[in-house]
C-alpha positions as a Markdown table, in Angstrom:
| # | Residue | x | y | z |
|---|---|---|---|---|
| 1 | Unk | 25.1 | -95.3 | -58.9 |
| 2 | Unk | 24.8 | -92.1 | -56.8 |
| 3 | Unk | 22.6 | -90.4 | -58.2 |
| 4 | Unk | 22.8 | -86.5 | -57.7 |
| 5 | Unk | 19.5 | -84.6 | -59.1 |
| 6 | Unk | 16.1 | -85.8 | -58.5 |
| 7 | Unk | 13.7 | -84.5 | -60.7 |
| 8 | Unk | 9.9 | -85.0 | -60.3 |
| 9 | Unk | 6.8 | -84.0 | -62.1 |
| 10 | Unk | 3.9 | -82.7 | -59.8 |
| 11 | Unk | 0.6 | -83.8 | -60.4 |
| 12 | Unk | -0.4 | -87.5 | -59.6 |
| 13 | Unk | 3.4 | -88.0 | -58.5 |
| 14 | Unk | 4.5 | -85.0 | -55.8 |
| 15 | Unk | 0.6 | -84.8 | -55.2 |
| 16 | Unk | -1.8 | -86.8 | -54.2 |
| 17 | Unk | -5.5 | -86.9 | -55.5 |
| 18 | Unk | -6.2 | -83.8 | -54.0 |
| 19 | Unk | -3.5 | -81.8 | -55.3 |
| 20 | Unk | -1.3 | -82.2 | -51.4 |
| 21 | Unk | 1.6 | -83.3 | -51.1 |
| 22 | Unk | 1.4 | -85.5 | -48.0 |
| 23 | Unk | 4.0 | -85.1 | -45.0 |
| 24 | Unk | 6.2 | -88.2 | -45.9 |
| 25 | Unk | 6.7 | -87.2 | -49.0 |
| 26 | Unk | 7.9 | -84.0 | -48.2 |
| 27 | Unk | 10.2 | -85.0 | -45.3 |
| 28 | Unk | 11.8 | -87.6 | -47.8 |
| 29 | Unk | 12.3 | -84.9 | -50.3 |
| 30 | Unk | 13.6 | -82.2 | -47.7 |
| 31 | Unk | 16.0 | -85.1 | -46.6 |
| 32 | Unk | 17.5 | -85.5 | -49.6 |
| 33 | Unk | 18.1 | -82.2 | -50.1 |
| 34 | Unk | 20.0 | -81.8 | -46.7 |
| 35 | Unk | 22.3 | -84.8 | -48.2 |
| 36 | Unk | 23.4 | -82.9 | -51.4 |
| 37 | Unk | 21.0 | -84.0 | -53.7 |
| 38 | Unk | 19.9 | -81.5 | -55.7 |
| 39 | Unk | 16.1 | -81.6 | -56.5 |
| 40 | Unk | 14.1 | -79.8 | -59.5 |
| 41 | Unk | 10.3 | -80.2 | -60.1 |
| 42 | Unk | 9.4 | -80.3 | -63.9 |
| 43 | Unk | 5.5 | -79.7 | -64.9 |
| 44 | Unk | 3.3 | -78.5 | -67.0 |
| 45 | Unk | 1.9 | -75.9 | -64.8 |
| 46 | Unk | 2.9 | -72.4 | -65.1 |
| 47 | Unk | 5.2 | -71.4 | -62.5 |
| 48 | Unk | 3.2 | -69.8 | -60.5 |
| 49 | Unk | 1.2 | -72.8 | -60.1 |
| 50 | Unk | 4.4 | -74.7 | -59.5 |
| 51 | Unk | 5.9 | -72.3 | -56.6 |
| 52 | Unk | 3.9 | -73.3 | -53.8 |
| 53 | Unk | 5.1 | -76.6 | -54.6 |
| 54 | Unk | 8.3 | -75.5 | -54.2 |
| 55 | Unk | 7.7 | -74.0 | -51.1 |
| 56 | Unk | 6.3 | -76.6 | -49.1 |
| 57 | Unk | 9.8 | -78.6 | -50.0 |
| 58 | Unk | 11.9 | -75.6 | -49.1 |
| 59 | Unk | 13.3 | -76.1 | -52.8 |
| 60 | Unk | 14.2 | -72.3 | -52.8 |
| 61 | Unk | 16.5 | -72.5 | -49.5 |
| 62 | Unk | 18.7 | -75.4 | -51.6 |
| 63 | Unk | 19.0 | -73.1 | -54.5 |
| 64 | Unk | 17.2 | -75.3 | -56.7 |
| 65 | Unk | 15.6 | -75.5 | -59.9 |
| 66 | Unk | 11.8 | -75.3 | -61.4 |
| 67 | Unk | 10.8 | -76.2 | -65.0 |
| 68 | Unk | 7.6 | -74.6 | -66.1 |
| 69 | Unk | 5.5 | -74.8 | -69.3 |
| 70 | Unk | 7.0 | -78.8 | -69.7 |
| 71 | Unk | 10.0 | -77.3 | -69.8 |
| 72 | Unk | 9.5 | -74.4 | -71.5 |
| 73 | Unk | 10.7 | -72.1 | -68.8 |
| 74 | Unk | 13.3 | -72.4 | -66.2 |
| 75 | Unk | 13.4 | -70.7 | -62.6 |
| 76 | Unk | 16.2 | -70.2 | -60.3 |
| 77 | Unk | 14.6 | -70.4 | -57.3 |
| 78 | Unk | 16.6 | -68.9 | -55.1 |
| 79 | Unk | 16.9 | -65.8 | -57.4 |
| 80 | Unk | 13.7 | -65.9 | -59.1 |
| 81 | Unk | 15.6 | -65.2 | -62.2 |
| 82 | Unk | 14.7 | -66.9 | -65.5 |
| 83 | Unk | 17.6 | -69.0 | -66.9 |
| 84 | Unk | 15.8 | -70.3 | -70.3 |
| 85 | Unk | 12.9 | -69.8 | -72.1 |
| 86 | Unk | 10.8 | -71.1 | -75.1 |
| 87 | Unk | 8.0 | -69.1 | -76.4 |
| 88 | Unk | 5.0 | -70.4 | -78.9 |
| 89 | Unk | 5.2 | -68.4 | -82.7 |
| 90 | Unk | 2.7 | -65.4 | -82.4 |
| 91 | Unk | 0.5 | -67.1 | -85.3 |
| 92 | Unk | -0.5 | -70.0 | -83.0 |
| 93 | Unk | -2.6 | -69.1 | -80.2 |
| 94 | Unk | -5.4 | -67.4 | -82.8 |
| 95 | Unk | -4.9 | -70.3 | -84.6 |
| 96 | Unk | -6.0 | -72.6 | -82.0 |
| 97 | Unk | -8.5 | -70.4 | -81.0 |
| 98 | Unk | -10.6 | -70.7 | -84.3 |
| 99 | Unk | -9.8 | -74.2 | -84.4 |
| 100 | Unk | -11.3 | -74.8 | -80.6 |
| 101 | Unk | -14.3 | -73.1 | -81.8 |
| 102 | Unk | -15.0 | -75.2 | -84.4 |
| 103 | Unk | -14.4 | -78.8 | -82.5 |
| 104 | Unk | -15.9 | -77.5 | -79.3 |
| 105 | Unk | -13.5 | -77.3 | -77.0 |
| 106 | Unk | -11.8 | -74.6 | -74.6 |
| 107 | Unk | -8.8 | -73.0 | -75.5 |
| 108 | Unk | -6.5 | -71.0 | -73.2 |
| 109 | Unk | -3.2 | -68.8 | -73.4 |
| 110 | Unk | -1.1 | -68.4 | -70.3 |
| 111 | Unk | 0.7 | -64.9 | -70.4 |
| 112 | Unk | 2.9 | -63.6 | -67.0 |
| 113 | Unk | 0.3 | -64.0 | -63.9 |
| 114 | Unk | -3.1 | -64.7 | -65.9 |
| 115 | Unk | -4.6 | -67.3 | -67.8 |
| 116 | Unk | -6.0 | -65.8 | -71.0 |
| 117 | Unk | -9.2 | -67.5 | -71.9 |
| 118 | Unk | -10.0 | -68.1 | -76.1 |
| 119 | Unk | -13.2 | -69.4 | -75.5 |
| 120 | Unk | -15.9 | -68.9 | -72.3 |
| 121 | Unk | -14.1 | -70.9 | -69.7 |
| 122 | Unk | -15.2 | -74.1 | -68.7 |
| 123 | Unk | -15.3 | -76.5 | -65.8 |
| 124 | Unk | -11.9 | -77.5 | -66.8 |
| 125 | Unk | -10.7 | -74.1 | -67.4 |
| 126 | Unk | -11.3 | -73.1 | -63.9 |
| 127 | Unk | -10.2 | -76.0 | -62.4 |
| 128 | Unk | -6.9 | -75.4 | -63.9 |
| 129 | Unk | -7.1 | -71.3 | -62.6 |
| 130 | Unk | -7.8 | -72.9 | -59.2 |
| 131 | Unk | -4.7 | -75.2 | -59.2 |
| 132 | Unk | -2.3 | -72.8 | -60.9 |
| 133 | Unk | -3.0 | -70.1 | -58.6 |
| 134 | Unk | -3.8 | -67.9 | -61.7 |
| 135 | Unk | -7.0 | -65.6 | -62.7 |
| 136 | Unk | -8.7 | -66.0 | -65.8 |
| 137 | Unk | -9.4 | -63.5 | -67.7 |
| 138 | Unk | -11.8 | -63.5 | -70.4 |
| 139 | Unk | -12.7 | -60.3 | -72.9 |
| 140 | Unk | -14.8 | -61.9 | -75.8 |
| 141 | Unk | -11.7 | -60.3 | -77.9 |
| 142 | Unk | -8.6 | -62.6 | -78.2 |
| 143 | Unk | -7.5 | -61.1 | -81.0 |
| 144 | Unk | -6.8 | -57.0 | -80.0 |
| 145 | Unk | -5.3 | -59.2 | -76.6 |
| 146 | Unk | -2.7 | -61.0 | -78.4 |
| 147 | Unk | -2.0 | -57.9 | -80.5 |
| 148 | Unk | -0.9 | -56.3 | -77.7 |
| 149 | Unk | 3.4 | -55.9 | -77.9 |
| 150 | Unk | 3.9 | -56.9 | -74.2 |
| 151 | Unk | 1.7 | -60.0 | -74.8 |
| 152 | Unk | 3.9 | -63.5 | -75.3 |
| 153 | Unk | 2.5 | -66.8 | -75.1 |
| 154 | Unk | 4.6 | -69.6 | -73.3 |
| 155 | Unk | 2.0 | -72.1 | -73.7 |
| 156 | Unk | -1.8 | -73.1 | -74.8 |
| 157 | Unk | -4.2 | -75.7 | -73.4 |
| 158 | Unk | -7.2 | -77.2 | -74.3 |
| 159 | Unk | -9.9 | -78.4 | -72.7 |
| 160 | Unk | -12.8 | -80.6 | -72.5 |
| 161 | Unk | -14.5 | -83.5 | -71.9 |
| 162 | Unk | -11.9 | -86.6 | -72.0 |
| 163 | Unk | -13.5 | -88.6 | -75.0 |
| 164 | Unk | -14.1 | -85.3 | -76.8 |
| 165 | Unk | -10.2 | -84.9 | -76.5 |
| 166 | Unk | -9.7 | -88.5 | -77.5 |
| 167 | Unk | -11.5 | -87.3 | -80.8 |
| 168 | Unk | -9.8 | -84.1 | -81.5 |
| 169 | Unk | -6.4 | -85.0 | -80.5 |
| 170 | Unk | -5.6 | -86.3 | -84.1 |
| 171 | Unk | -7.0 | -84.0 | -85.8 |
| 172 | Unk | -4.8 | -81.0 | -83.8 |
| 173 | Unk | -1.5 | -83.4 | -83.6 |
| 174 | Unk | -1.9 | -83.4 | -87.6 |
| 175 | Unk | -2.3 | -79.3 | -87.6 |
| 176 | Unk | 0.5 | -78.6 | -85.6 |
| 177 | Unk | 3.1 | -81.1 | -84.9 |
| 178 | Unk | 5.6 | -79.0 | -87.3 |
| 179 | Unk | 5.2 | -75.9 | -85.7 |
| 180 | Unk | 4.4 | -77.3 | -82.0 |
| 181 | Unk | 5.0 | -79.8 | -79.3 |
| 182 | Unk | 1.5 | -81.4 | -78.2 |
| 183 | Unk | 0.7 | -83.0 | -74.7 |
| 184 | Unk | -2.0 | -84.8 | -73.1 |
| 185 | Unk | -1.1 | -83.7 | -69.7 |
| 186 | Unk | -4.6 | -85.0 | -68.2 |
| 187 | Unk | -7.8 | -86.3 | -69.7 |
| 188 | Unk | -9.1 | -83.4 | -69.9 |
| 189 | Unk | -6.1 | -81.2 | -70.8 |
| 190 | Unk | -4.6 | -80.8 | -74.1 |
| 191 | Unk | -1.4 | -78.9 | -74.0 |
| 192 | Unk | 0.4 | -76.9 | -76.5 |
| 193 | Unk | 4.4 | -75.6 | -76.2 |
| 194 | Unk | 6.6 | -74.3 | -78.6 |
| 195 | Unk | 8.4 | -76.8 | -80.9 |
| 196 | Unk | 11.0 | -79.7 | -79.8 |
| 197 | Unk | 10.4 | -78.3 | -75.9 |
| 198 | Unk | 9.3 | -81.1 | -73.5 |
| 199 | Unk | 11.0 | -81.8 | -70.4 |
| 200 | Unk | 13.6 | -83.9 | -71.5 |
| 201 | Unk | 14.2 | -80.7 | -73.8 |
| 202 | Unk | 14.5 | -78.4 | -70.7 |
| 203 | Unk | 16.2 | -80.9 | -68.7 |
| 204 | Unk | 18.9 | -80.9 | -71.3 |
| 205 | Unk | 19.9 | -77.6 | -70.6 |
| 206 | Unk | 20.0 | -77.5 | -67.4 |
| 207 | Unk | 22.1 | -80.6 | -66.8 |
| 208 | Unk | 24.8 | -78.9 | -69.1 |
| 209 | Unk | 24.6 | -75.6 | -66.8 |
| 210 | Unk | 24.5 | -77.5 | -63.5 |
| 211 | Unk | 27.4 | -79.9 | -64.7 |
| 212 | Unk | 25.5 | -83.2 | -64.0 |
| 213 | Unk | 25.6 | -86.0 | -66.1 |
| 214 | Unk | 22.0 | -87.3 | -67.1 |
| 215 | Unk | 23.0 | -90.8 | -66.0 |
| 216 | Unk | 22.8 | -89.5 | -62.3 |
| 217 | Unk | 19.6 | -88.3 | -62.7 |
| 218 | Unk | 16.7 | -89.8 | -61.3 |
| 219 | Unk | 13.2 | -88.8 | -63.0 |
| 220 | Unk | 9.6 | -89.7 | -61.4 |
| 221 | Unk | 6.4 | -89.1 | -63.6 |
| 222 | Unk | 2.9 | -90.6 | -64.1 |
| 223 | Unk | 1.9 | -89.2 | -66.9 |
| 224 | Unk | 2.4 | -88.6 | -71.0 |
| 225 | Unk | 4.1 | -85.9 | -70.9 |
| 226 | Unk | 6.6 | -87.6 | -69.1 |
| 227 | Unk | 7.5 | -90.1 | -71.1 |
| 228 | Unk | 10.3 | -88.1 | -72.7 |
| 229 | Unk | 11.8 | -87.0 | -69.1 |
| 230 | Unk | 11.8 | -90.7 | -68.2 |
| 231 | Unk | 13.5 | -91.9 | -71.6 |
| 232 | Unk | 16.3 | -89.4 | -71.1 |
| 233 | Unk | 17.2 | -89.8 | -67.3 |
| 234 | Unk | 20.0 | -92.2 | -66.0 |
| 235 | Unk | 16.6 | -93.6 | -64.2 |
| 236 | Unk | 13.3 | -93.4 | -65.1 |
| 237 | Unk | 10.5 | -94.2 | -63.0 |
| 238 | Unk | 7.0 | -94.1 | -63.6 |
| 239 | Unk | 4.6 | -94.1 | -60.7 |
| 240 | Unk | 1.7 | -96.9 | -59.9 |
| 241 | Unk | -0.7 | -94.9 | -61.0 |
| 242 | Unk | 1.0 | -94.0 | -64.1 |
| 243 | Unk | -0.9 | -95.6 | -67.7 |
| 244 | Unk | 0.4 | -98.4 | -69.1 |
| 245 | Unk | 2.6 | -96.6 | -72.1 |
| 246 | Unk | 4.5 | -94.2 | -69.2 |
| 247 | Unk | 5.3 | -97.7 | -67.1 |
| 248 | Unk | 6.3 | -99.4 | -70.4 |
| 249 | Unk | 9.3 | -96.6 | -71.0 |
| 250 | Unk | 10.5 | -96.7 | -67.4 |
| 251 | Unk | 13.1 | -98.5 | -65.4 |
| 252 | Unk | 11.0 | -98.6 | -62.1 |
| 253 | Unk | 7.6 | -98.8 | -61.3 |
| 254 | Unk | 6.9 | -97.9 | -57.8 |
| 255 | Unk | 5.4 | -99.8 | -55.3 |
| 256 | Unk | 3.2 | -97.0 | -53.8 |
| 257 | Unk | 1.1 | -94.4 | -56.1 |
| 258 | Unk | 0.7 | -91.0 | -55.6 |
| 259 | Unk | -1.6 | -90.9 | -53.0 |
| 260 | Unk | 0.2 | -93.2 | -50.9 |
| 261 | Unk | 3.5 | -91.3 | -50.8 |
| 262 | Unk | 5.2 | -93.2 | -54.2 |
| 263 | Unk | 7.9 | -90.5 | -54.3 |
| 264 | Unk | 8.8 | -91.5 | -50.5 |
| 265 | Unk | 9.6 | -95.1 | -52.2 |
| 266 | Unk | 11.7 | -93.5 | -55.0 |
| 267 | Unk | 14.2 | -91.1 | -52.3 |
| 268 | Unk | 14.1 | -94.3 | -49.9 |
| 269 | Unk | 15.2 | -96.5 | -52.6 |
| 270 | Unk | 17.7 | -95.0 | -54.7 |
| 271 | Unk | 19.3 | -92.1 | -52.3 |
């Protein structure tokens, strides 16, 4: 098969443990790109956590493609135009505001260029400021924010301590699975997007305004909300580093993980 779109999600498969991606890896994926292959990265992040990314693999100079918000949001790189977009229901975000409060976790709302906190930010909170790229801003009044008419939410996360989120997760799946999608992105990140969007979802539509077929489309990912991506590409592969369920639904495990330039492998391999 020749494969024509690579698409790879960013943390623990781009990056390495300390959120780089390592000069091998970006060769491999620059290379590809000089050979025709087109190449989109797909995360949870909010874009402007994903466009340094992009940068570093000169994705913008191909003309390529980011998917934001696990697939909530797509970016035209090369234009910086929006071509799709998913937004939460406005009832939501208080929603999981009061609901945070009362299990103890964070909760979080990412609106254009800031991350709006629910609850006093946490550890995990501002870890996930510090890899987005994005300030925090927290007001003690979430309510009069989100009443605000320029105020949309693409996304919410929450956040805590990994076995607390083991607990919870249940308990918000059975709240919201009919009005949202819900992701375990990291231990300590719970993720919430609008309805039926995942990046299977977003990859959908792009395929169909690219003109690619999804069997020549290689997916890499390591991590839950993968799995979809990975079910719905011509090739799925899950990373070494990936858990158990995410290498069960793939067609390749690679070699190499993340922090020893698994990606490389993939491009290597199959372009």
């Amino acid at each position: 098969m020749n494969y024509e779109l690579l698409v790879l999600d960013i943390d623990g498969t781009v990056t390495n443990s300390d959120k780089e991606v390592l000069d091998r890896t970006r060769e491999a994926v620059i290379r590809v790109q000089k050979k025709g292959v087109n190449v989109v990265l797909a995360s949870g992040r909010p874009p402007e956590g994903v466009l340094p990314i992009a940068r570093t693999l000169r994705l913008e100079e191909f003309g390529s493609f980011l998917l934001a918000f696990n697939g909530g949001k797509i970016i035209h790189l090369k234009t910086g135009t929006c071509v799709f977009e998913k937004r939460l229901s406005d009832a939501v975000p208080m929603r999981l505001r009061r609901d945070a409060l009362e299990h103890g976790v964070g909760m979080a709302a990412y609106r254009e260029g800031v991350i709006l906190a629910g609850t006093r930010p946490d550890q995990y909170l501002r870890l996930e400021s510090r890899i987005s790229g994005l300030p925090i801003e927290y007001h003690g009044d979430f309510g009069k924010d989100l009443s605000r008419s320029d105020f949309t939410v693409s996304q919410c996360i929450l956040t805590g301590k990994p076995d607390l989120l083991d607990e919870v997760e249940p308990i918000f799946f059975s709240r919201y699975c009919h009005e949202a999608q819900i992701f375990r992105s990291e231990p300590f990140y719970l993720e919430i997007s609008p309805k039926n969007v995942d990046k299977a979802y977003g990859l959908k539509y792009l395929l169909q305004a690219i003109g690619i077929s999804r069997e020549k489309m290689v997916c890499c990912g390591d991590s839950y909300n993968d799995i979809r991506m990975l079910q719905y590409a011509g090739l799925g592969v899950a990373m070494k580093n990936a858990p158990a369920s995410v290498k069960t639904v793939a067609n390749f495990v690679t070699e190499h993980d993340n922090d020893h330039d698994g990606v490389a492998e993939v491009v290597e391999r199959f372009f």
